[in-house]
N, C-alpha and C positions, 0 to 999 in steps of 0.2 A: 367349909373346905376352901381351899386357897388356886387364884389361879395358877399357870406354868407357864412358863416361857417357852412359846413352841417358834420354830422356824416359818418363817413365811409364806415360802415356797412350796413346804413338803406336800408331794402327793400322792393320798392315802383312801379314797373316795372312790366308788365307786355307783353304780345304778344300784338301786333299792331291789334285792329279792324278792320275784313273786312269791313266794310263800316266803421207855421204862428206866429212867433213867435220873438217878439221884434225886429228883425230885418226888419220890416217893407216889410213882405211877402202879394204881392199882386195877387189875383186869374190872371191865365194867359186870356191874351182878344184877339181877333183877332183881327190881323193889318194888314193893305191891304196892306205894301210895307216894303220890310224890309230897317231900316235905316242904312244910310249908315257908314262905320265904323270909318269917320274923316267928326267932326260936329263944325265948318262949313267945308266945302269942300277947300282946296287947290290943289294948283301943286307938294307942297312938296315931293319927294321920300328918306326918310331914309332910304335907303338898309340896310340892313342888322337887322334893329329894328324886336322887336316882336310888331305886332301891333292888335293879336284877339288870341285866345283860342277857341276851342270847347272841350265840353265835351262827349264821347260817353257811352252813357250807357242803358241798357236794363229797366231801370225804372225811367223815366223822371220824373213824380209824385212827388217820394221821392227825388229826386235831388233838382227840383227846391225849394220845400220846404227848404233844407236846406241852400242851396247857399242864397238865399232869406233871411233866418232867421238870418245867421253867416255874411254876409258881408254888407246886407240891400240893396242887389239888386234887383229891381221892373224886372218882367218877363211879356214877350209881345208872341205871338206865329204869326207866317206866315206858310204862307203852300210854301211847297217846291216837286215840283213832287208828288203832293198829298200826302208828308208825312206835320205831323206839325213838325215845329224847330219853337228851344226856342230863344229867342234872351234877355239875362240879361242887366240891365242896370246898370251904375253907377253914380247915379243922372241924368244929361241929356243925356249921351255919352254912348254908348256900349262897351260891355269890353268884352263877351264872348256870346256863343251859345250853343245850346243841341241839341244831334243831336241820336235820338235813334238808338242804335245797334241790328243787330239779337242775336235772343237767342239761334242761333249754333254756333256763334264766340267760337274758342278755347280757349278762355277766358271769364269766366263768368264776370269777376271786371271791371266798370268802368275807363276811361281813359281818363285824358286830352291831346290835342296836342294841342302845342302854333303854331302860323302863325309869318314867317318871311319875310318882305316887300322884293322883289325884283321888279326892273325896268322894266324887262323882262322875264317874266314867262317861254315863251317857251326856249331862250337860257339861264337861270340857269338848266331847267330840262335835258337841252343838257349835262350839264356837269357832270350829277348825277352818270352817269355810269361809267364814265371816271375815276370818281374819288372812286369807289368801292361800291356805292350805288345802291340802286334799286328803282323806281319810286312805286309807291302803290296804288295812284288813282291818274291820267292823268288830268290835266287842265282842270276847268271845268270854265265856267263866270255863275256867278249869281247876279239880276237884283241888282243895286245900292251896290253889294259889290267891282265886278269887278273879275278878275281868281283865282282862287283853287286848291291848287294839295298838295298830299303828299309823300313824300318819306321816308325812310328810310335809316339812313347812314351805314358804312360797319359793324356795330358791331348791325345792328338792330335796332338800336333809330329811332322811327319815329319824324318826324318833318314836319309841313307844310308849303306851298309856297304862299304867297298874293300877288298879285298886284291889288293894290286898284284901284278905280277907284276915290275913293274921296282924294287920297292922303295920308301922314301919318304925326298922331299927332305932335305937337309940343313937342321936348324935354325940358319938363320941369320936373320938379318934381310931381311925381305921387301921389295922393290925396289918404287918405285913401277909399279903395275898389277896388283900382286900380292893374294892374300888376306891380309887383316894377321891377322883375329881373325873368330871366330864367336861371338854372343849371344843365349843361349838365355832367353826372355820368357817367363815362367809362370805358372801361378796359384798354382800353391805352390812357390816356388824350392825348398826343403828339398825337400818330396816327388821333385820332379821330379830335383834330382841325384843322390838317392840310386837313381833309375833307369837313371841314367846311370852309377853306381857300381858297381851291379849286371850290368850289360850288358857296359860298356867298362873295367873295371877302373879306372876314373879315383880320386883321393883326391882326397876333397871339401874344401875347406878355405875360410873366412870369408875376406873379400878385408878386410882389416885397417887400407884408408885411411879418411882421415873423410871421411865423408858419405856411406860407403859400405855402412852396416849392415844386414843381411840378407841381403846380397849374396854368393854363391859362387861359387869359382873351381875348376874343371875342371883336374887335373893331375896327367901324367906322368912319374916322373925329379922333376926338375928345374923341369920345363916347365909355366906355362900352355896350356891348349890351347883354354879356353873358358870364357865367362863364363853364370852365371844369374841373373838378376832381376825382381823383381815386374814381372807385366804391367802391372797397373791395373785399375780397375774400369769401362772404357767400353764402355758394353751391349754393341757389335759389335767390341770388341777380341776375338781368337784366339791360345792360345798358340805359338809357332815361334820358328825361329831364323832371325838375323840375319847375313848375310855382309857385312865390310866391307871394301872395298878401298884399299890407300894409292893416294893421288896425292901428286905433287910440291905442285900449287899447287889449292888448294881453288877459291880466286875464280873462276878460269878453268876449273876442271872443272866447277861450277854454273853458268858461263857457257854454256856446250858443251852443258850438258844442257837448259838451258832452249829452246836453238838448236834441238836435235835431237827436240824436240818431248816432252821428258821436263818432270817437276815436282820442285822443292825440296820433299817433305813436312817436315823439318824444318830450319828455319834455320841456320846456322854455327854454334855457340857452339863457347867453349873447352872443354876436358876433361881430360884428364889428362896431363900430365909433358910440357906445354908444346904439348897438340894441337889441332887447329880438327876439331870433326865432324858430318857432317849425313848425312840421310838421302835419299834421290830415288827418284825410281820411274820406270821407262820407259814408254814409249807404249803401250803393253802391258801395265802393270800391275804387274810384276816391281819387287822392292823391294829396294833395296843399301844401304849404312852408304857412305862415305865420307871417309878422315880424311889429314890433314898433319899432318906432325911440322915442328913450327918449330924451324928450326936443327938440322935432321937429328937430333932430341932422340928417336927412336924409342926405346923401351922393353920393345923386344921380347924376350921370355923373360926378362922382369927379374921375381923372385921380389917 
């Protein structure tokens, strides 16, 4: 996957959660099994891949409506320790979840945390502390997804840990609706990926375009898997990561969003290898990337 050219400034962070409209929004239905998150099922382990999102937020309702509306992902619900969770689709595959928050978290705004495949759940969590992080919610297995954990790394960015049980997708290029890229915002890029080095095996390596300096790139194999870059210096900037999703048509996904009661935080510009990318946030606070590749120019897992 390929970095983006994000603003310096933008701020999108917030404290780590204690726990119908042309986009073809469908009423949530119950389903007796949640599916699982690589369809069809393999042995594949991409470590270090993002392979799921949840989204935590105190009003599920207005969420799904708009995820639903701006990306045209159909919503299922299962019950999970007698709560309901959302499970979003992208056409037949799963891409993300909703998972309602209390309404005493220190944080009233919505929040996404992307999930990062590891092969071994309990010895990556082993290394969490070691490396200056703190665990936040301990492994958990849930039916046909496989283990769960989140932590937080040393500047406070939560991030969470998967080990699937169905495997993880093949790297291909991500289909509009899909997650394109993850971007991790910090106060010390350096500092921060070598936590992420540490943790997730990742090799860390300088992103080598211009205008790109300082900048590090997150990779597997072959594979980008994630981007890190200065946050900035504005007093209530937070450092976290960034999930952004393709769309086909940029205009008309900022259209959609403005409709459904969402905000442009950051304007359209161009970025990298012919792309339009901006930022939005839902009615609820939740904060996404969004990008188009012009002329299907996507560059994804390009070295």
């Amino acid at each position: 996957m390929n970095p983006l050219s994000l603003p310096r400034r933008v701020v999108i962070f917030s404290a780590l959660a204690a726990a119908a409209l042309g986009g073809g929004f469908s009423t949530a239905v119950l389903a007796s099994n949640f599916p699982p998150l690589n369809v069809p099922a393999n042995m594949e382990v991409h470590a270090g891949k993002f392979l799921w999102a949840e989204l935590f937020t105190t009003d599920p309702d207005s969420a799904t409506r708009f995820y639903s509306g701006v990306f045209g992902w159909t919503a299922s619900t299962v019950m999970q320790e007698g709560e309901t969770y959302t499970v979003f689709a992208n056409g037949n595959h799963p891409v993300a979840g909703l998972r309602r928050r209390s309404t005493t978290a220190r944080s009233g705004a919505s929040r996404w945390v992307g999930y990062i495949a590891v092969p071994d759940i309990k010895v990556t969590l082993a290394r969490v502390a070691k490396a200056g992080g703190e665990i936040r919610a301990p492994a958990r297995a849930f039916p046909e997804i496989g283990s769960q954990a989140i932590i937080t790394d040393m500047e406070g960015a939560p991030v969470g840990l998967v080990q699937s049980t169905s495997g993880s997708s093949p790297d291909v290029d991500p289909a509009p609706g899909d997650w394109n890229w993850f971007h991790l915002l910090a106060k010390s890029p350096s500092t921060a990926a070598e936590f992420y080095r540490q943790v997730f095996n990742y090799i860390v390596i300088p992103d080598s375009r211009p205008g790109k300096a300082g900048e590090l790139l997150l990779t597997t194999g072959a594979f980008n898997r994630g981007g890190v870059s200065a946050l900035g210096d504005a007093a209530d900037a937070k450092p976290g990561w960034l999930g952004v999703v393709r769309v086909k048509d940029l205009t008309a996904t900022l259209s959609q969003v403005r409709k459904l009661g969402g905000a442009v935080t950051t304007e359209p510009h161009d970025a990298s290898f012919g792309s339009r990318f901006a930022i939005i946030a839902d009615p609820t606070g939740g904060v996404v990337g969004v990008v188009e590749y012009v002329n299907d120019a996507n560059p994804v897992n390009r070295p």
